[in-house]
C-alpha positions, 0 to 999 in steps of 0.5 A: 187294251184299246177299243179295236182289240176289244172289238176283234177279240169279241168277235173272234169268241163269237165266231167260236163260240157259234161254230162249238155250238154248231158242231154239238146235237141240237135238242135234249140229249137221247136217253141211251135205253131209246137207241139201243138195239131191240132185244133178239126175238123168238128164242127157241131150243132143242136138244141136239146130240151131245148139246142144247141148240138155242135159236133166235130172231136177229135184231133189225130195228132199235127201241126207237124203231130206227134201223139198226145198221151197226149190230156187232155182236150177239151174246148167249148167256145161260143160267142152269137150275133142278128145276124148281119153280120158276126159272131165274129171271134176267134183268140188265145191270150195265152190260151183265145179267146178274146170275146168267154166265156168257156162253158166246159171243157171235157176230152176225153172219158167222158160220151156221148162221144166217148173215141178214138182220132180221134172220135166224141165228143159232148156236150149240151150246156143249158146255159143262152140260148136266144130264138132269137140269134145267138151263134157262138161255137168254141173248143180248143184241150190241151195236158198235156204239157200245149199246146193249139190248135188254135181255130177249125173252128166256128159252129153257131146256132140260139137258137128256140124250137125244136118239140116235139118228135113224138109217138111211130111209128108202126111196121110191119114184112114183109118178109124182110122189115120192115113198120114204120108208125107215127103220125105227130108231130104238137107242139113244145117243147115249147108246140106251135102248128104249122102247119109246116110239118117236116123231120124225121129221122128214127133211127135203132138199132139192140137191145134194148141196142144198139146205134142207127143209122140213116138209112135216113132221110124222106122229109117234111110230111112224115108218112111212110117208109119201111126198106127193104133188113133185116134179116128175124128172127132178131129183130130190134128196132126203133124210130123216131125223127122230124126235124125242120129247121129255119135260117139254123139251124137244130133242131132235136126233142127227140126220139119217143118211140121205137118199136121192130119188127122181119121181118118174112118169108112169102115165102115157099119153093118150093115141093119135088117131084118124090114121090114114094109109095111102098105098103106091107102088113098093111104099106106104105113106101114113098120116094121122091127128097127134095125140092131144098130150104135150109130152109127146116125144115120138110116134111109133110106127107098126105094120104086120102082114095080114094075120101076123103080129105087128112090128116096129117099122119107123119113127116120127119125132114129135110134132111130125104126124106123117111116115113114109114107110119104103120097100114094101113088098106088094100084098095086104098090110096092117098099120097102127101108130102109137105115141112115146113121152120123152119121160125117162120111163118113155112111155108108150101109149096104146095103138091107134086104130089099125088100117089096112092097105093093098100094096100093088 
C-alpha cells in the first residue's frame, strides 16, 4: 500500500470515527429511575354504586424534575385482602408490581378524565369486587420511552353498598339565596333499609350542561340547606348526593334528580322624591329627583281626584324623571310617583310624596 493510500485512509477513519462520536450523548449515560415520570399523586377513593371510584394527581414532571412531555399511559393496579394488618406493600420489579393485578390502563384525557397533566383523573373500578374486603389501588405513570414511575402512594378501600341516591330536592328562589330541601335517603344501593342518618353533598352547576361543584357537604340527618350570597336573576342547577361512611371508607351515593331555580329580587327600590306638579289648561306636567337605586327600571305615575283612591295613569322608563299627563279635566288632583326595578318580580317601591294641583 503506498504512502498516499495510508494517508487517505487515516483521514477517512478519522472523519468517521469524530462524526460517530458527534452523534452519540455526550457525559455519563442517565440512570433510567432519574428520567422516569414521578409517580401519580393524591390518590384517593370512595365507593360508588356498584364500584370502587379511585382518584389521582396526573404526573407533570420527571424525577429529574424535567417536564414530562410524552406521558402515554396511566396504569391501575389493585390488590385485595380481609383486612389483616397492613396492606401489601407495592414495590416496582421492571414493569410489574409483584402482588398487585393491572385493572386499567388509561390514556391521559380519556373520557371522565381530565386531559391536563398535572389534573384529576379518575377511574371505577367494577371488577370481581367482594362485598366485605379490603382492595389496596396503587397506579403507575409511563412515558412513550418505555419509562415506568414507581408505585404512587397506596389508596384502600373496604367494598360495602353505598345509599340509594336521595329524590330530587326542592327549591326555592330567595333574594339572593336559594333554599334546597329533601327527603332523607333510608335504603341502600343494595335495596337494604337502613336507619342510618347520612352526610350529604350539596352539588351546584351554573347550567344544565355545566360540571357540578360541591359547594359543602351537611352533618349526619341533614334535610336543609340555603345557598346564599348568588346572582339574582341567574339560574342554577342542583343535586344532591348522600354519604356513607364504614371502616374509614367513604361511600358516595348517585346524584338525585337536579332541580333548577332562579334566585329572585324581592327588594324594591327606594321612591323618588321632590315631586313637582306644574298645572296648564287640560295638562299636568310632572318632575321629581330619581330614586338613588340602579336598578330602576320605570317610574309609575298615579293621580286620584281629590278624596279618591290613586290610579296608574302613565309611565317613564328609567333614567326619564318628568310626565306630561293630557286630557285632564279641569278641578283639583292628586299625584304621586313611584319606581319599578326591571327584576323578574319588577318591584315597586312606595309612593313619593303626594301633590296636589288645580287644573284650570
Amino acid at each position: 500500500m503506498t504512502s498516499r493510500s495510508v494517508f487517505w485512509r487515516a483521514l477517512v477513519l478519522t472523519a468517521l470515527t469524530g462524526f460517530l462520536a458527534a452523534c452519540g450523548r455526550s457525559g455519563p449515560p442517565v440512570a433510567p429511575e432519574r428520567v422516569a415520570p414521578l409517580p401519580p399523586a393524591n390518590v384517593s377513593t370512595a365507593v360508588v354504586e356498584r364500584g370502587i371510584e379511585v382518584g389521582w394527581t396526573v404526573p407533570a414532571r420527571r424525577a429529574d424534575n424535567a417536564r414530562l412531555r410524552d406521558l402515554t399511559t396511566l396504569r391501575l393496579l389493585r390488590a385485595e385482602d380481609d383486612g389483616a394488618g397492613d396492606p401489601k406493600p407495592a414495590m416496582l420489579d421492571g414493569r410489574r408490581v409483584p402482588g398487585y393485578t393491572e385493572v386499567a390502563a388509561l390514556a391521559p384525557g380519556e373520557a371522565g378524565t381530565e386531559p391536563a397533566r398535572g389534573g384529576r383523573m379518575t377511574h371505577v373500578d367494577r371488577a370481581g369486587l367482594v362485598p366485605g374486603r379490603r382492595y389496596v389501588y396503587v397506579v403507575l405513570a409511563e412515558d412513550g420511552r418505555g419509562h415506568v414511575s414507581p408505585p404512587s402512594e397506596r389508596a384502600t378501600a373496604w367494598f360495602f353498598a353505598a345509599p340509594a341516591a336521595p329524590a330530587a330536592p326542592q327549591a326555592t328562589a330567595g333574594d339572593r339565596e336559594i333554599r334546597l330541601a329533601w327527603t332523607p335517603t333510608k335504603t341502600l344501593s343494595d335495596g337494604t333499609a337502613v336507619s342510618q342518618s347520612f352526610a350529604y353533598e350539596i352539588l351546584r352547576a351554573p347550567a344544565a350542561d355545566a360540571p357540578f361543584d360541591v359547594i359543602t357537604v351537611t352533618g349526619p340527618g341533614a334535610t336543609s340547606f340555603v345557598d346564599r350570597d348568588l346572582e339574582n336573576e341567574k339560574s342554577y342547577v342542583y343535586a344532591v348526593r348522600a354519604l356513607r361512611t364504614s371502616r374509614g371508607t367513604l361511600a358516595r351515593s348517585e346524584l338525585s334528580p337536579t332541580a333548577t331555580v332562579m334566585p329572585v329580587d324581592m327588594t324594591a327600590p327606594r321612591p323618588p322624591t321632590e315631586l313637582v306638579a306644574i298645572p296648564s289648561e287640560g295638562a299636568v306636567r310632572l318632575v321629581w329627583v330619581a330614586s338613588p337605586d340602579g336598578d330602576v327600571g320605570r317610574y309609575i305615575v298615579y293621580r286620584a281626584r281629590e278624596g279618591l283612591a290613586f290610579e296608574r295613569t302613565g309611565s317613564v322608563p328609567s333614567p326619564g324623571t318628568a310626565f306630561v299627563d293630557r286630557d285632564v279635566a279641569a278641578g283639583r288632583w292628586r299625584y304621586a310617583v313611584s319606581a319599578q326595578d326591571t327584576s323578574s318580580r319588577a318591584n315597586e317601591s312606595s309612593r313619593s310624596a303626594e301633590v296636589t294641583v288645580t287644573v284650570p
